[in-house]
C-alpha positions as CSV (number, residue, x, y, z in Angstrom):
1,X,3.3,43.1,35.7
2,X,4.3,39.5,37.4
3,X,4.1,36.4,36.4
4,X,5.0,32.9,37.7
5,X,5.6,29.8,36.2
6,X,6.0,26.4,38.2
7,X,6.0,23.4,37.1
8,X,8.6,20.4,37.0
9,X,7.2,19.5,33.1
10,X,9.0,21.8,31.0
11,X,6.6,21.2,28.5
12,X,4.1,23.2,30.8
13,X,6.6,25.7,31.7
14,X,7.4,26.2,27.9
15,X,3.6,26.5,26.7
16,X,2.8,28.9,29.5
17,X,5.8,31.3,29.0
18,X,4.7,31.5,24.8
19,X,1.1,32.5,25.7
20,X,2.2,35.2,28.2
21,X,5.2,36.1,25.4
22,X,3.0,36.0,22.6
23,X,0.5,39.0,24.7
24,X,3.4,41.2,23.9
25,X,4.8,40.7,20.0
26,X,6.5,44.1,20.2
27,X,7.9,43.8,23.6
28,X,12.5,42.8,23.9
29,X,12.8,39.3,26.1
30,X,15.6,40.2,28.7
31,X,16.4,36.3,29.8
32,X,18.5,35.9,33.4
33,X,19.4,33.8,35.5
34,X,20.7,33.4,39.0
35,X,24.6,33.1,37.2
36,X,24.1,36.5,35.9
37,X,22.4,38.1,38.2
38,X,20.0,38.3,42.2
39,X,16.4,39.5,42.6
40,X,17.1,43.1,43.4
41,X,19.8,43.4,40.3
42,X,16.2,43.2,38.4
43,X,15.2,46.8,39.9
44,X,17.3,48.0,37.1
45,X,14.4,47.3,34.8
46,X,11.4,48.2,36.8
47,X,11.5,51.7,34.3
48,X,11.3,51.2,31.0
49,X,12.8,53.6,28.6
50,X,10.1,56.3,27.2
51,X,11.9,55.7,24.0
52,X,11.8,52.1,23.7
53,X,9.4,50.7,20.8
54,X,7.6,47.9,23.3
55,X,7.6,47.3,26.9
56,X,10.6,44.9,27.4
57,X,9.9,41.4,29.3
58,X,12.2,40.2,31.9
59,X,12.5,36.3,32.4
60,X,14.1,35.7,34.9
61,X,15.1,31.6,35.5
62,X,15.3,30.0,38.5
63,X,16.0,33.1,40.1
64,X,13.6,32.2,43.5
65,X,15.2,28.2,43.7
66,X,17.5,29.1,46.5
67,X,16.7,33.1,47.3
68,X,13.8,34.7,49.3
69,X,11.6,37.6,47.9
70,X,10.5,40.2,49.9
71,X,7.0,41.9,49.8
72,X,8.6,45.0,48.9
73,X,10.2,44.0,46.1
74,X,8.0,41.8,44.6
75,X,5.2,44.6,45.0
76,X,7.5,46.6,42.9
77,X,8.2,44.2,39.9
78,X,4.1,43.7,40.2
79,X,3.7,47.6,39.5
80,X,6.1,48.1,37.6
81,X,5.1,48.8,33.1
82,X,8.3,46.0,32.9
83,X,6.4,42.5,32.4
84,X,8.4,39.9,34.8
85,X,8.2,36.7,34.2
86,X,9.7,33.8,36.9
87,X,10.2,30.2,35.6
88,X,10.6,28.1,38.2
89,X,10.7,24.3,38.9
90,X,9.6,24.4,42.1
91,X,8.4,27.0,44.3
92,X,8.2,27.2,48.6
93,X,4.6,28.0,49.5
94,X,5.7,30.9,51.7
95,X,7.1,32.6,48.7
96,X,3.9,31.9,46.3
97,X,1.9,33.4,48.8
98,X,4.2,36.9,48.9
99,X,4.0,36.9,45.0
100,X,0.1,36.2,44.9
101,X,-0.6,38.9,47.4
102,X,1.8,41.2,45.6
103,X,-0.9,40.4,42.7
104,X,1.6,38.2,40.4
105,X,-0.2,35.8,38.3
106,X,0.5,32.9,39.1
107,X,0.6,29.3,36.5
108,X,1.2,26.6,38.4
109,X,1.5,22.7,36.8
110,X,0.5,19.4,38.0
111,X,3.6,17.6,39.4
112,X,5.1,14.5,37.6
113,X,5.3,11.7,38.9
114,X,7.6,9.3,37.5
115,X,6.7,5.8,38.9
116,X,9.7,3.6,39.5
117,X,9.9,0.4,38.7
118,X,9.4,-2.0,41.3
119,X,12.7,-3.8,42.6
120,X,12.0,-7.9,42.5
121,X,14.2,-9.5,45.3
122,X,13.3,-12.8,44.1
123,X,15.0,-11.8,40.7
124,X,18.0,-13.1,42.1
125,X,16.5,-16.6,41.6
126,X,17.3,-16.8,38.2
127,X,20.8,-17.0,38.9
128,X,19.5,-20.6,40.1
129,X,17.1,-22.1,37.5
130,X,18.2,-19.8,34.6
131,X,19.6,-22.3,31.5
132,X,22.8,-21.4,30.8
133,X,25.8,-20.5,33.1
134,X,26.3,-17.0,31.4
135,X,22.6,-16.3,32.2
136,X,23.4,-17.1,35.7
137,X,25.8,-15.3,36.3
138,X,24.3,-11.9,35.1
139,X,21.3,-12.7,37.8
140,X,23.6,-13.3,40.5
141,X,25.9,-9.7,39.3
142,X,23.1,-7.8,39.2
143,X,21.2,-9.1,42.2
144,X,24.5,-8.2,44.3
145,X,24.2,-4.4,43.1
146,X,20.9,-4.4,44.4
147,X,20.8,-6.6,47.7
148,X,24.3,-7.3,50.3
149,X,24.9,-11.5,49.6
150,X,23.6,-12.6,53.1
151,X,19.9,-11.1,51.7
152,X,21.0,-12.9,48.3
153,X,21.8,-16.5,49.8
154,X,18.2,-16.3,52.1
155,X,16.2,-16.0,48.6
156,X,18.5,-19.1,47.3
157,X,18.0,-20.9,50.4
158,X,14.3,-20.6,50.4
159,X,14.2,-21.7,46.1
160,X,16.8,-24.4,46.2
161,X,14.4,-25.8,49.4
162,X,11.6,-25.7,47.0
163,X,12.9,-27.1,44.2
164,X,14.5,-29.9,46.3
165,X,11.5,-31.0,48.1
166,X,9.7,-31.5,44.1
167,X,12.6,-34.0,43.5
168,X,11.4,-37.9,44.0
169,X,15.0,-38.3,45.7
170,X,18.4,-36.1,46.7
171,X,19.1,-35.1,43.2
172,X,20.2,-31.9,41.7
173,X,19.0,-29.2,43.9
174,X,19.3,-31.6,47.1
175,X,23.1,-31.4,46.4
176,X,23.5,-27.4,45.5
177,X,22.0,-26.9,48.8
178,X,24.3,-28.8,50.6
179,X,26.9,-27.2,48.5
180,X,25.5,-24.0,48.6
181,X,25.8,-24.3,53.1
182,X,29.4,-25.9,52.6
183,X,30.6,-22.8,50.8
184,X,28.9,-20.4,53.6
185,X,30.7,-22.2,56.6
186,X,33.8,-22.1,54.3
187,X,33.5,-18.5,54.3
188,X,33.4,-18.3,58.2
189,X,35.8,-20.7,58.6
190,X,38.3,-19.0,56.1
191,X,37.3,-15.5,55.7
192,X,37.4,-16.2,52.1
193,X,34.9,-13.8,50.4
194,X,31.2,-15.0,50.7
195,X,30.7,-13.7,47.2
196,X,33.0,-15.6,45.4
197,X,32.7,-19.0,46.8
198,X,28.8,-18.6,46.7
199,X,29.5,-17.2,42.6
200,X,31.3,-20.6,42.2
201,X,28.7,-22.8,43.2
202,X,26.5,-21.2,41.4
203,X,28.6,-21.7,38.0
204,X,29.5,-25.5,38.8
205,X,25.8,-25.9,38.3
């Protein structure tokens, strides 16, 4: 007998392989795995010993991942009084369909989807109107791992604008974006780092 397990929830994969287990209390589990051994090493069980208590159970992990089954074979370890079992994460669709018509049964899991959280560009504006310097300059750090500084200094452009216009007269953010443009035409001018003199504007603030 044949049976297949996919499913990237090992939860799943867990639950299913105890119920097909628990069919056969009597029965040896033989675990592999492609480090110990490759499909056709599993011939080797298709016979059972006539002197053996229970029919033994061959799970076999991850052993389709990377290798291709042939009809032949897996008509064999369909036939055969050995109960095969594959665990798999994932499984190509060409080689479900050779297992299925080789009459494996087949338990097949919902995939998970893990939803990643969204990345906020405009995050990096904290590094401008958080309170404290040391706040600052954790925005600004961990908005350069995300976005290169040229993307960076557009979203400060477009906030320090903002904020300056609010102000009844050139005042605090009026001056940061002067000093914030000084600092870029440094950088072409000098070939200093764009990072750094833009970091130190930032922490004058």
């Amino acid at each position: 007998m044949l049976y297949i397990i996919v499913a990237d929830n090992k939860p799943f994969r867990s639950k299913c392989l105890s119920e097909v287990i628990s069919q056969f209390s009597e029965s040896e589990v033989i675990t592999v795995d492609d480090t110990l051994m490759n499909l056709l090493d599993l011939e080797q069980f298709l016979y059972p010993s006539l002197f053996s208590f229970g029919v033994p159970i061959v799970h076999g992990r991850f052993l389709l991942d990377n290798n291709e089954i042939d009809t032949i074979l897996a008509k064999k370890l369909s036939a055969s009084p050995t109960i095969f079992i594959f665990e798999e994460i994932v499984l190509p669709k060409d080689t479900a369909n050779v297992l299925k018509k080789a009459g494996a049964i087949l338990h097949e899991g919902q995939s998970t989807k893990i939803k990643k959280p969204k990345e906020d560009i405009f995050a990096a504006t904290l590094c401008i109107t958080a309170k404290d310097k040391k706040s600052r300059w954790l925005a600004y750090r961990s908005a350069l791992e995300k976005q290169p500084i040229e993307a960076i200094l557009g979203i400060l452009y477009w906030k320090v604008r903002t904020l300056a216009i609010k102000e009844p007269t050139i005042g605090k953010y009026g001056n940061l974006y002067r000093e914030l443009l000084e600092a870029q035409a440094r950088a072409w001018r000098t070939g200093a780092p764009l990072e750094t003199l833009i970091e130190k504007v930032i922490l004058s603030q």
